[in-house]
C-alpha positions, -999 to +999 in steps of 0.1 A: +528-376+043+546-410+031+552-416+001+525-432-019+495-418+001+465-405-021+453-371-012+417-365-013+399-343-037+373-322-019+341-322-028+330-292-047+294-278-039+271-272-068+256-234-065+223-228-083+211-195-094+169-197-100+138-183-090+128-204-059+107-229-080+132-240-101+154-247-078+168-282-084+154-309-053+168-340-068+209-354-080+224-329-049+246-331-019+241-319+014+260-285+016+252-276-026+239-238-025+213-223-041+205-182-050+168-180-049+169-145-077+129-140-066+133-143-033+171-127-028+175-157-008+207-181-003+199-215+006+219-252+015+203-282+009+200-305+033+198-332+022+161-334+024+150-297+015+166-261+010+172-243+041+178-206+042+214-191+053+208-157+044+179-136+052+155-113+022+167-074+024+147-051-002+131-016-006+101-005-026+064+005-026+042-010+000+021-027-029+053-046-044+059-058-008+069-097-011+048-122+003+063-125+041+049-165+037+079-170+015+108-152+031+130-163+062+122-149+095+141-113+103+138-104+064+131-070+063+114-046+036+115-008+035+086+008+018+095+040-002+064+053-002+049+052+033+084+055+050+084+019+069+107-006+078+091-040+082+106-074+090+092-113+092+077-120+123+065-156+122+057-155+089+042-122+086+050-084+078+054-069+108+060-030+116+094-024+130+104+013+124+087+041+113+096+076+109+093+097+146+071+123+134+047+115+103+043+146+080+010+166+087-014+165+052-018+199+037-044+209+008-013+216-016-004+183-004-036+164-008-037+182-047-007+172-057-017+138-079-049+138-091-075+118-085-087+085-099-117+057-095-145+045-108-168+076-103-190+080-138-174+112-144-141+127-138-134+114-105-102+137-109-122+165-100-130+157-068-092+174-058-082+197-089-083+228-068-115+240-091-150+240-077-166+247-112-155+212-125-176+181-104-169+148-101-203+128-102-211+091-090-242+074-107-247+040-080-234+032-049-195+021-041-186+043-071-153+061-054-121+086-064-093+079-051-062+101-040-027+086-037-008+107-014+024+090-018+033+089+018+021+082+050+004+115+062-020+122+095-049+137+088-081+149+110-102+178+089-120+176+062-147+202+043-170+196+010-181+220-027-218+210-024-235+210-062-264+223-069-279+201-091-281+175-055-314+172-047-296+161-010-304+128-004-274+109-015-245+099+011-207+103+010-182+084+035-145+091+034-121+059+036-083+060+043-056+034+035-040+023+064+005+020+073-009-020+068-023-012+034-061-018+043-090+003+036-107+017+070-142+038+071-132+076+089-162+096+081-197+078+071-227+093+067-217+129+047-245+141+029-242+157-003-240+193-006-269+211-025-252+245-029-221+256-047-202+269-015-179+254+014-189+233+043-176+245+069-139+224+082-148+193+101-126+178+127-123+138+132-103+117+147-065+120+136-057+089+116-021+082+095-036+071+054-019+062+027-046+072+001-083+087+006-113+073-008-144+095-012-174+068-016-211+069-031-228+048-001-263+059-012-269+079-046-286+113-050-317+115-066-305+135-096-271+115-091-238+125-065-218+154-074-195+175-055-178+199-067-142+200-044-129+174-012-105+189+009-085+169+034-058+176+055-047+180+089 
């Protein structure tokens, strides 16, 4: 270099760290960075927008599962509780890995956390391992709900009738999907107007989420039931 020359001083990029939104979009440079702390997303702007460099990578439950619309393609999410890896496929949550062999539902299982809804009593009882204690729904779409924290298969089912049922009232039983969305696996159960066991029913083996037992037409002298069992 001969004397007297200048050297230059680089430019140095401006690095943001925000949520997405507040992400500056006016007095920047091409090549300024910004840490999206919502999205775990790095981004350069280009002069005209902020472009992702750096791809979302997260665990947790399937309901805290970002919204795929906002994340890079090939983000990916595992979900703790249902035991699957998904990744952004044109801009939505697509399944890419799933455990080989999905865990067969047992009773003990299906007891393990009890029961909740919007049943007009106890909706807990539905799954307590107690057939004295019913669970009763007044009007239809009244429903207890069991978590199973995990993705399970399941195919048998079996009922504790009631016998204050005057046996006119209906029961289906719902299962959350691995895509988290409700799906109908047995309609048409009719309440039970003794205090013993149905016998086991087999159905079609499905992988759920969660169980729903639904009111889809009330009993005369209101829906109880007295124990659900599901498992496979």
């Amino acid at each position: 270099m001969s004397k007297g020359s200048i050297t230059p001083i680089p430019y140095v990029r401006k690095v943001f760290y925000a949520t997405y939104a507040n992400l500056p979009v006016t007095g920047l440079k091409v090549g300024d960075l910004g840490y999206a702390t919502d999205r775990l997303v790095f981004y350069r702007w280009s002069g005209a927008a902020w472009q992702a460099v750096t791809m979302h990578s997260s665990s947790g439950t399937a309901a805290n599962i970002p919204a795929a619309a906002d994340l890079p393609n090939g983000s990916l999410y595992y979900e703790t509780d249902t035991k699957i890896l998904k990744q952004v496929q044109a801009g939505a949550w697509e399944i890419i890995g799933e455990t080989p062999e999905y865990r067969a539902l047992t009773v003990a299982l299906f007891q393990a956390n009890p029961a909740t809804g919007s049943m007009a009593t106890a909706p807990e009882d539905i799954n307590d391992n107690n057939t004295n204690s019913s669970a009763l729904a007044n009007a239809v779409d009244q429903y207890a709900e069991v978590d199973l924290k995990g993705l399970f298969k399941i195919k048998q089912w079996r009922q504790f009738g009631d016998i204050g049922n005057s046996g006119d009232g209906v029961w289906k039983i719902q299962y959350m999907d691995a895509e988290n969305a409700w799906q109908d696996w047995v309609t048409g159960i009719a309440v039970r107007t003794t205090a013993d066991w149905s016998g086991w029913s087999t159905e079609t083996e499905v992988k759920a989420i969660k169980i729903r037992l639904v009111c889809t037409t009330n009993d005369t002298n209101d829906s109880e039931i007295g124990e659900l069992e599901v498992k496979y």
